[in-house]
N, C-alpha and C positions, 0 to 999 in steps of 0.2 A: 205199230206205226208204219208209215208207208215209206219205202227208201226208193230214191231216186233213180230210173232206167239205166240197163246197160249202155257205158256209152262204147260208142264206135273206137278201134286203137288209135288212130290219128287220119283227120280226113286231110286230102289235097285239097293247094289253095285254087284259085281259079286260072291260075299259070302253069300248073303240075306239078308245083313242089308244094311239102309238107307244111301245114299251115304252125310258125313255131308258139302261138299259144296252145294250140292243137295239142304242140310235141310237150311242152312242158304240161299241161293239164294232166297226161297222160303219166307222164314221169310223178307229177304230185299224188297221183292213186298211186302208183306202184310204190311211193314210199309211206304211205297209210299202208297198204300192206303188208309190207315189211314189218313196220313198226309194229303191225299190233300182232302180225304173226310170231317176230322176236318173243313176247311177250307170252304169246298163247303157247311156244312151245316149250317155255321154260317153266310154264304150272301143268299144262295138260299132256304132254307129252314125252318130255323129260323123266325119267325113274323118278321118285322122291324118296326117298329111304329113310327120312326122319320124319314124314308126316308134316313136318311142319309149311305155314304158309309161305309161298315162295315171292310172291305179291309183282307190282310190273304196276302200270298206269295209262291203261290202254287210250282211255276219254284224256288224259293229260296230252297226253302227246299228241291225241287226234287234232285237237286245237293247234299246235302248232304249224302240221307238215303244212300247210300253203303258204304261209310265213319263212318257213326255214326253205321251201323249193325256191320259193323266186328269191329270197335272199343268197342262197347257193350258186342258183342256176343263173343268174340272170346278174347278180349285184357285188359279189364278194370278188377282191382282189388277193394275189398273192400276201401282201403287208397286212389284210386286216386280221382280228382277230374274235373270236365271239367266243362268250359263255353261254353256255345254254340253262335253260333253266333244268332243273334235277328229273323232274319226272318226265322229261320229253329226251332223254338221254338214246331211247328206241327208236326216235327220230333222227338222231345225230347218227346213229352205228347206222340205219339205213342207207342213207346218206352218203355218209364214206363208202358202204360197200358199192353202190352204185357209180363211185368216181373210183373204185381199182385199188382204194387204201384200207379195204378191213373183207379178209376172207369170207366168202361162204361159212366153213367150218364154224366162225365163232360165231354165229348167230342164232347157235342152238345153245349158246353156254353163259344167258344174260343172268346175272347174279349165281353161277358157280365159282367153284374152286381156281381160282385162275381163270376166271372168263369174265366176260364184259363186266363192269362194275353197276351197283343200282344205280349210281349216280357218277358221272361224267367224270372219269380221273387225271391227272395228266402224269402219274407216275404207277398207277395201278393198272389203266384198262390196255388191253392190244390195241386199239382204238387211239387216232391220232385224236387228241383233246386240245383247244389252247386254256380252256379254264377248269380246275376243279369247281364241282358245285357240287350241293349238298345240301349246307347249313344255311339257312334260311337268309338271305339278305348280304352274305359274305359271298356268294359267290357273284350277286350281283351288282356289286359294289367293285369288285375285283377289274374288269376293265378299268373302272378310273383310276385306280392308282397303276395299273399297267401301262394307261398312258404318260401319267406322270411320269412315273418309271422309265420309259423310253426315252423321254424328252430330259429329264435328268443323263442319263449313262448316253445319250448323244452329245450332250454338251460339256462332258467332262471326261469319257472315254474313248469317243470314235461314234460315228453316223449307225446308226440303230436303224437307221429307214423311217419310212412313214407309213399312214396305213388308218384305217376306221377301227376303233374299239366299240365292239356290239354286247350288248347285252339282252338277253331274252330273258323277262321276268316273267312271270304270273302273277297276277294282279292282287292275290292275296299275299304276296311277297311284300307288297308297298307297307305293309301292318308292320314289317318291321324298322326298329327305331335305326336298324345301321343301316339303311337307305338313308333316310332324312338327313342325315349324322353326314353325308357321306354328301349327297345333295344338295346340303348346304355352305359345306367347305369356302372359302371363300378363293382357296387353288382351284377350286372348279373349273370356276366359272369362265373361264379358258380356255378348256379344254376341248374345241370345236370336231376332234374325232370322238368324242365320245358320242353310242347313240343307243339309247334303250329302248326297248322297242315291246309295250306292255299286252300281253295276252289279256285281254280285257273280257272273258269267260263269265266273269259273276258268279262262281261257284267256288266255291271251299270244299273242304275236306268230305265235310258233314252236310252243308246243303246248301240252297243256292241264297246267297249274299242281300238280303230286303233293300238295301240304299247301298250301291257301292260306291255315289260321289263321284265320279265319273268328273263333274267340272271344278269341285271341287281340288281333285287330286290335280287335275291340267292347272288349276289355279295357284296350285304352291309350288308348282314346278318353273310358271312361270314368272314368279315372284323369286325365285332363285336366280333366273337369269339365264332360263332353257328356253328352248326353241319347240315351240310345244306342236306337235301336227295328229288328227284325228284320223282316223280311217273306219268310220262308220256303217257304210253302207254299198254294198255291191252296186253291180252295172244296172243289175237287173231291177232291183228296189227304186234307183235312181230315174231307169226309166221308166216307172210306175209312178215316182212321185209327180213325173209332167203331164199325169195322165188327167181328164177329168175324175174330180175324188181323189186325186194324190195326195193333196195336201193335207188331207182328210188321215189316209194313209197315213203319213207321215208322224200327223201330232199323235196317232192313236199309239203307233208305235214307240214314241217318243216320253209318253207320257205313262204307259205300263210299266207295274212295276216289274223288277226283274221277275220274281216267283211266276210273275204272269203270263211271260215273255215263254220263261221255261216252259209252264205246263202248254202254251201253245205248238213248241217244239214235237210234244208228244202227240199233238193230235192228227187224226185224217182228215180229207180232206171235206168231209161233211161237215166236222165238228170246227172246222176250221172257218166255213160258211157259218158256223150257227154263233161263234165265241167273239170272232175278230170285228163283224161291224158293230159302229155303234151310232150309228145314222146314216140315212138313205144315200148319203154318199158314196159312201166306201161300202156300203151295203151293195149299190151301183157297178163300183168297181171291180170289187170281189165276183160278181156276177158274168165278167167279161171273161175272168181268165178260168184256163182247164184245173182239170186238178194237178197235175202235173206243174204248171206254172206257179199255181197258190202254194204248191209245198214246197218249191225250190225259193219262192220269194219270200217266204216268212223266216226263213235261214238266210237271203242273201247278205250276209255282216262282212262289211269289208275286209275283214283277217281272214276270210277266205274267197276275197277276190284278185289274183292275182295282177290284174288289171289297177283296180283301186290300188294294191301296195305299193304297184311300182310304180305310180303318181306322186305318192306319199315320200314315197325313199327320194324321187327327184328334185323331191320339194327342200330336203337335207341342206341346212345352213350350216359350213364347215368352221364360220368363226364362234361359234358357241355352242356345248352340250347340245342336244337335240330328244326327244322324248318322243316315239310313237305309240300312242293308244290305238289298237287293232282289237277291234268289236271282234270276238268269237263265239262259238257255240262247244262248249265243253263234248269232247265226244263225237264232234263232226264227223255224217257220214257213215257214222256205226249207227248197231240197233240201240246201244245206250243213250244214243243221242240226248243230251238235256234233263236225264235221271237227275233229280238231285242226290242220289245217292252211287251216282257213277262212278267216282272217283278211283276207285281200286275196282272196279265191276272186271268181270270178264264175262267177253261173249262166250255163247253157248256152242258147240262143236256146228249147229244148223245154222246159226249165224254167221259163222264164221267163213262154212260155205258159204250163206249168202254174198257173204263183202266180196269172196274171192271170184264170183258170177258175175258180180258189178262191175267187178274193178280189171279182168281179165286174169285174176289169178289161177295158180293150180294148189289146192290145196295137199296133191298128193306128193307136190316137187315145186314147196312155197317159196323155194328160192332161185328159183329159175332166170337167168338172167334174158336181158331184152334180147332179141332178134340180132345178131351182129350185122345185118346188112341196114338195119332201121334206126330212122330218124331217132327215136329215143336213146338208142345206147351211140347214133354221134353225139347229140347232145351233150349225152355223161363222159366220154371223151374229150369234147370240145372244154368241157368247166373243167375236168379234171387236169388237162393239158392248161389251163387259166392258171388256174390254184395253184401249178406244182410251186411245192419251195426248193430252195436250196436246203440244203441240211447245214445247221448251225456245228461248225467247230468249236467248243469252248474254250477260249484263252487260259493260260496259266494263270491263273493269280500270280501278283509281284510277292516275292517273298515275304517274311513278316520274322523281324529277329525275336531269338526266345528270350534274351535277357539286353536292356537297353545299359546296364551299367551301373545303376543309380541304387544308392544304399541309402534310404531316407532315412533321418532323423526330426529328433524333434518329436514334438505332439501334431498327428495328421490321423483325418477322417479316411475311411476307404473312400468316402464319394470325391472327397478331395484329391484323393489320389488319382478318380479316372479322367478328372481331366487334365492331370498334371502328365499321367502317360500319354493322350492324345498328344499333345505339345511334343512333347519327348520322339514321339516317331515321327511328325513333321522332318526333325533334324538328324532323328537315327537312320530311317527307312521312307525319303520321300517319296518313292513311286510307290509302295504300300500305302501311305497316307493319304495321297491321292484320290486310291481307292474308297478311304473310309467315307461314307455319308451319314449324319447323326441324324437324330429328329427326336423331339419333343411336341408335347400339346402343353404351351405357352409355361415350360417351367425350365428354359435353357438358365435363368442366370441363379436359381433356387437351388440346383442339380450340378452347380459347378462348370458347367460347360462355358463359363461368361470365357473366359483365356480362347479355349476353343475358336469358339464365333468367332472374337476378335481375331484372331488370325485366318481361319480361310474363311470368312465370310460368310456370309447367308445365300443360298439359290434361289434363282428368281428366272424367267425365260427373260427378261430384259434390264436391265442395269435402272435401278430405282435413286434417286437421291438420298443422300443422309442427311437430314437438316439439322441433325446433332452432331453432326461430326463436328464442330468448331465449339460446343458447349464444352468447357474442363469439369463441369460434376458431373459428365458422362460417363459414366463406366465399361455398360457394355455396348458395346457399335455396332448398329444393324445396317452392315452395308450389303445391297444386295444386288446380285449381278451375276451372269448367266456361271459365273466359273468357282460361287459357292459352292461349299458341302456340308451344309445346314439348313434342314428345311424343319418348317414348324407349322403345322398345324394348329389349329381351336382345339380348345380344350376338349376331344374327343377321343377319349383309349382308344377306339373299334379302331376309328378313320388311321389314327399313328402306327397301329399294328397291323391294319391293311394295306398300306404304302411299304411298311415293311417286310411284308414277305414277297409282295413283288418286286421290291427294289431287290430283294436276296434272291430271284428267280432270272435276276438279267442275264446272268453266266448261262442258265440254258436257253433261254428267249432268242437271246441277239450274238452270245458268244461275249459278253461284256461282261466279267462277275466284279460287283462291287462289293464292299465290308460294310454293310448296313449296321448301327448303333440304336435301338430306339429306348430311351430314358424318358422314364414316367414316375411317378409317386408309388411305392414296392406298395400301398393299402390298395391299389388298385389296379394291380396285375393282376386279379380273379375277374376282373370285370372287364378287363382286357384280352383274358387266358383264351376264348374259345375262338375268334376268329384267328388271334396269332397260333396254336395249335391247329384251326385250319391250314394257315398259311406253309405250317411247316410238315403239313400231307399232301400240301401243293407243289412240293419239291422247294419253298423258298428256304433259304437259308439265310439268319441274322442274328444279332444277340441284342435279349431286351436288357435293360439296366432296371431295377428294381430301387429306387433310391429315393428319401431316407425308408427304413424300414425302423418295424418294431416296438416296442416299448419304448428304447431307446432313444426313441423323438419323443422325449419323457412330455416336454409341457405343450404340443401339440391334443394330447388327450386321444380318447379310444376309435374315435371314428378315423384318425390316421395313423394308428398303430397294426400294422400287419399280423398277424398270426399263423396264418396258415400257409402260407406262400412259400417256407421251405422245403414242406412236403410236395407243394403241387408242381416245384422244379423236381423233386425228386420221381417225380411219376409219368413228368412231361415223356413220351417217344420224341425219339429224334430231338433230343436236347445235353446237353449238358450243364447241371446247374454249380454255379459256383457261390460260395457264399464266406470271401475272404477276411482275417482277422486285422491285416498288416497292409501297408500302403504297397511295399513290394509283393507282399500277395496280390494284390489286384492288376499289379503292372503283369506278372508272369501268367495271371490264369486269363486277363483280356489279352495278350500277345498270342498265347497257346488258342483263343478261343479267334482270333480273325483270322489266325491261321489253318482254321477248320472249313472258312467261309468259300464259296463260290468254286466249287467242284464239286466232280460226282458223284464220290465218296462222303461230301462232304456234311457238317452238324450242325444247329442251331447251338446256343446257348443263354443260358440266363444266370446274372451275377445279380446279387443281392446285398445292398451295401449299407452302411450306418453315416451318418453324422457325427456318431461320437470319437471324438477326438481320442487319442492314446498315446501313449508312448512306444515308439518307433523303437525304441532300446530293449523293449521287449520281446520282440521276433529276433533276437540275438543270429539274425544274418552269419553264418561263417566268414570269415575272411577268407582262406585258402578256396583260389578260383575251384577246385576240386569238387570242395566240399559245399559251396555255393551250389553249383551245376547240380551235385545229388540234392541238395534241399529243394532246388525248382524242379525238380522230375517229380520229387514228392509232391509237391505244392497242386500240382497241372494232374497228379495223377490222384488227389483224393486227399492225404491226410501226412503229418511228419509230426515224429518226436519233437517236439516242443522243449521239454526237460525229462531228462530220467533222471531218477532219484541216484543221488552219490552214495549212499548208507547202504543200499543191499544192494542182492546180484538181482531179487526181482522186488517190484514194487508188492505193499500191502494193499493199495489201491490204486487205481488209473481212472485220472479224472480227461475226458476227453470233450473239448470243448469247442463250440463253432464261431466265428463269426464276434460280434460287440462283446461280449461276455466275457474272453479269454484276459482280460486283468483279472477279473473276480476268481478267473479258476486258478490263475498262480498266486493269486493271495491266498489263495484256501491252501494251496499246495505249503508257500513257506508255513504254516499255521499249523497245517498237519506234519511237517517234519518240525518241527520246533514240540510237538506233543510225542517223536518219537514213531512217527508213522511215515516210510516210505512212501511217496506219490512219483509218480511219471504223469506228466501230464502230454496229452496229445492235441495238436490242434487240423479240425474236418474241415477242409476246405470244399470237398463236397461228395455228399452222403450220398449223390446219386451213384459216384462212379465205384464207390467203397463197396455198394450193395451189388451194382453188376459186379463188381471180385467177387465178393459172396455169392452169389450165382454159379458165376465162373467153376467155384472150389468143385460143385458136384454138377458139373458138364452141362449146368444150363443156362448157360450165355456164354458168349466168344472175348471177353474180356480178360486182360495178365491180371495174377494173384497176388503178383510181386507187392502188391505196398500192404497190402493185409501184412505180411511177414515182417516188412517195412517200421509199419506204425503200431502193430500189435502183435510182433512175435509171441510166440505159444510159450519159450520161454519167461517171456516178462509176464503171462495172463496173471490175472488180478481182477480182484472183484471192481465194478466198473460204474461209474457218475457220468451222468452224459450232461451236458448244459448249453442250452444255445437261447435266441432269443427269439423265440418262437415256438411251434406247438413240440411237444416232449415227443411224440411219436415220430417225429425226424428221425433220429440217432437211436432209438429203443432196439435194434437191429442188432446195433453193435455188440450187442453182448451174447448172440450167435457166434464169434469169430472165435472165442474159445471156449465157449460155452461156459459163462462165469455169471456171479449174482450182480443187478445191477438196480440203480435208482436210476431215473431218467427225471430231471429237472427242467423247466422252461414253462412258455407261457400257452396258458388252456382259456384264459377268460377273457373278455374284454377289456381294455387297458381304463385309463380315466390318466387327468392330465396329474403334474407333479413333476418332481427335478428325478434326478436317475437314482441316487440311491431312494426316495421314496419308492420308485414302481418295480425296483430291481429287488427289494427286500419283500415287497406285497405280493409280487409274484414268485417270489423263493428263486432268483436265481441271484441271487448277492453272495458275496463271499461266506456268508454267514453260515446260509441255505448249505451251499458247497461241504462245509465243512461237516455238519451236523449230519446231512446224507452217508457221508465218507464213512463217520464215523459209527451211523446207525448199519450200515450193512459189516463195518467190522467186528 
């Protein structure tokens, strides 16, 4: 194919200074160069020592840099903030190196051992990042609850600033459903910094896109209640369409399909005279211009006319989301130009040369920085002296007490217990409380939270009416007004656990850290899990609430009975799951668990809770303040004796049990000393932190060993029942710690509806199950 003449470095204007689209044009090749040199030198040049593919996305990014130059160069203030989309991340490191914030050195170390990351980090790359991105649709979803985010922790902690939240998609990004999900929000629609800004390429992975909807997609965006703007067509297209035959031009263009479009991209300028007319008009036209003209104006797509963007950008309506469609050409300016198989391509070593002939590079010293006395490196000076920020101080978090005082009695649920703690630290620790913010998708009074709301309220940027506040069969009161801390989304997992890890990211964002809460239905924390484990590789920190869980929501039936959920807390990075049996267990491990929140050291967590009610008289609390204080260090650090058998020095058996189920395992227990069988029984508060000790023991993780010794000293081992309500391989571990025989009880199948001893006895964890295990391994 034929690529476009060297151009000139920067011509004078007709006054003798540097002409500044000249200066930027200029600056937009050198960062195409970068990017795709980052790229080529980390497959072609770079050792490789395991053979394996090293990969980069040279045509992804290509479509970007005129997009990201005049939004950089030209448009970005210090306050704003942008995700980039994932594979143009060689755009973004260019970028920064060119404004003085990411060295030379790393630009040979894209996807090594400690070097640039594949995909944009904000806790992994050297590389200053404001967004992780990666996973399809969560990274670009991530600006709007960053703004949310902001406008929350300004109205409830201290001024946060202002500022445009950007997002850079790829247009095959729109396929995912946590866009829409996110798009549609009905907090949106408000949100006048928000502004996405869609690489409209028409290419995928594998090949280039037959209908990409193009008005379609502008049509549901403005059906949301965005401010929709196009960027179609270059300077030069535009002034060909006022030509005689433009019009001509124009529907021809207009009306091909994409495949069609593409294969034109590939042609010269011959074939471009023989494919593109399609009546004597434009047959006419096409006859006017050189070849030179015809190949730069069948590419002229306004995503890379730097002129057209910043039309478009000023066009930005700040009281409502904003959406720009920016027409691209996948691979702009490389020989891959328009492949439909471009996608990972890399140019060839003579390619490569070429770009850098084009574009004034040196392939032999491709990081050359600009001229110091020349317009281009003032330029990257001038933006880079724009940009600077301050560097964020993070505040202390207000303390968080370990024990609020409170010995509950009675028959109480865990779930009922979390909102009874909330309340509790209102009046224990109100500047902690302050901090906490909750969120739910539409299951606040289901979930226990109704107490909550009614006291601090629901958030809102402006103070709403209550029209129920004077009805007496109201129960729970949706007042809402800028100094709630209750915010509640549609029924959308993604969107709740997207809000919440930027809400748990404000401590490094603004120096604001809040105690973000998000409680959802525990069946559908797997559907939730992957952006909130995004969120917490993002640096956010929060705890989700998993509630009701299990069998145990006996007549709800199988499709909201959880099972696997206590392992996938146990596997989460950067989490701590808890999964408590006692009302005061949830009060000690959510206290231990917000006081992990908003610092730099700091963990997510996830607590997993029941509806079934218990007796409170059962976690047999010590009295002596002493011996309280060691039961909660056990409680926060994993697991605590429960009962040890009074009949011997060591038990015949140890039934250790998690979460709802712990009545059934002391009923087993008196049943088996009543047959003359020693039992201790232990209760796991959570199997994540038990296994890092287990780790710990043979030097492979930085976790104390102490409650291993704690809840299963080696002199009590005994063959060992695990039982929790959920899948059996949670706790199968356990019988590692002294290496003894073990059955491992709980639930493997799917549930079906029924009261609790039908589905506790069908699934073998009933007292029954308990005993018979006990006794078959004795």
């Amino acid at each position: 194919m034929n690529t476009p003449p060297v151009q000139p470095s920067v011509p004078p204007s007709a006054a003798g200074a540097p002409d500044r689209d000249a200066v930027l044009r200029a600056v937009e090749r050198r960062v195409l160069w970068l990017a795709t040199a980052i790229i080529d030198h980390a497959n072609r040049v770079r050792p490789n020592r395991t053979g394996l593919k090293v990969g980069g996305h040279q045509a992804s990014s290509a479509s970007m840099v005129s997009i990201m130059t005049e939004l950089w160069f030209e448009r970005l203030r210090p306050g704003d903030r942008v995700s980039v989309k994932p594979h143009a991340s060689p755009v973004l490191h260019a970028i920064n190196h060119l404004l003085g914030e990411l060295d030379a050195e790393y630009l040979t170390t894209l996807r090594s051992f400690g070097g640039l990351q594949s995909y944009p980090s904000r806790v992994k790359d050297p590389d200053p990042v404001d967004y992780s991105t990666g996973s399809v649709g969560i990274g670009a979803t991530a600006p709007i609850w960053g703004a949310l985010a902001r406008r929350y922790v300004s109205s409830v902690a201290g001024d946060a600033g202002t500022g445009r939240q950007y997002s850079l998609v790829g247009d095959a990004e729109l396929d995912e459903g946590a866009c829409w999900e996110a798009i549609l929000d009905p907090m949106v629609r408000d949100l006048g910094e928000v502004v996405w800004i869609v690489d409209l390429n028409r290419q995928s992975l594998d090949r280039v896109v037959p209908e990409i909807g193009a008005g379609r997609l502008r049509g549901m965006f403005a059906a949301a209640g965005w401010q929709v703007l196009t960027v179609k067509y270059g300077r030069l297209l535009e002034e060909l369409f006022r030509r005689p035959g433009g019009d001509a031009l124009r529907r021809r263009i207009d009306e091909m399909t994409n495949p069609e479009y593409q294969r034109l991209l590939r042609c010269d300028a011959a074939q471009l005279r023989e494919r593109l007319p399609d009546g004597d008009a434009l047959r006419d036209l096409v006859s006017t211009l050189d070849d030179a003209t015809l190949h730069a104006a069948i590419r002229n797509l306004g995503g890379h006319d730097l002129g057209a963007l910043r039309q478009a950008f000023d066009e930005i309506d700040d009281t409502r989301p904003t959406v720009v469609f920016a027409y691209t050409v996948k691979g702009y300016g490389l020989a891959t130009e328009g492949h439909p198989q471009n996608h990972s391509a890399l140019l060839t070593a003579d390619q490569l040369a070429e770009l850098a002939a084009r574009v004034g590079a040196d392939p032999a010293d491709p990081w050359a920085p600009f001229p110091e006395d020349g317009p281009e490196a003032a330029l990257c000076a001038a933006t880079a002296e724009r940009l600077r920020r301050e560097p964020v101080a993070p505040s202390v978090p207000p303390a968080v007490p370990a024990d609020l005082g409170r010995t509950p009695s009675g028959k109480k649920s865990t779930q009922a217990a979390l909102g009874r703690t909330l309340l509790d630290l209102t009046r224990a620790a109100p500047d902690a409380a302050r901090r906490v913010v909750t969120l739910c998708p539409d299951v606040s009074s289901s979930t226990n939270l109704g107490g909550w709301v009614n006291k601090v309220g629901v958030w809102a940027a402006r103070e709403r009416r209550d029209w129920f506040e004077d009805d007496p069969e109201t129960i729970l009161h949706w007042r809402e007004r800028p100094t709630g801390q209750h915010l509640e989304l549609g029924i959308a997992e993604t969107n709740l656990v997207g809000l919440l890890g930027e809400l748990g990211a404000t401590w490094s964002r603004w120096g604001e850290p809040l105690l973000p809460i998000g409680v959802l239905y525990d069946p559908f924390v797997e559907r939730a899990l992957e952006p909130w484990s995004f969120g917490i590789y993002a640096g956010g920190q929060s705890i989700l609430v998993g509630t009701p869980s299990g069998v145990s929501l006996a007549p709800e039936g199988g499709a909201h009975q959880s099972i696997t959920t206590p392992s996938v807390g146990l596997e989460q990075p950067g989490c701590v799951t808890y999964e408590p049996a006692f009302a005061l267990d949830v009060e000690w491990t959510l206290l231990a668990s917000l006081a992990r929140l908003g610092r730099p050291d700091g963990t997510s967590a996830y607590l997993r809770l029941s509806t079934r009610p218990v007796d409170q008289a059962l976690a047999a609390v010590p009295d002596d303040p002493a011996a309280r204080e060691r039961r909660r260090r056990q409680v926060v650090a994993g697991a605590y004796p429960l009962r040890r058998s009074p009949s011997a020095d060591a038990p015949a058996v140890t039934i250790a049990a998690m979460g709802a189920p712990l009545p059934e395992a002391l009923a087993a227990a008196d049943r088996l000393e009543s047959l003359g069988t020693p039992v201790d029984v232990v209760c796991v508060t959570s199997p994540g932190l038990l296994f890092d000790a287990v780790q710990a023991r043979t030097g492979r993780a930085g976790a104390e060993t102490w409650i291993l010794d704690a809840a299963f000293p080696a002199r009590r081992a005994a063959p060992l029942v695990t039982v929790l309500d959920g899948h059996p391989h949670t706790l199968a571990f356990l019988a590692g710690v002294n290496g003894v025989r073990s059955v491992h009880l709980g639930v493997s199948s799917f549930g079906q509806s029924g009261d609790l001893d039908d589905l506790y006895r069908h699934h073998g964890i009933d007292a029954d199950s308990i005993v018979a295990a006990a006794l078959d391994l004795l």
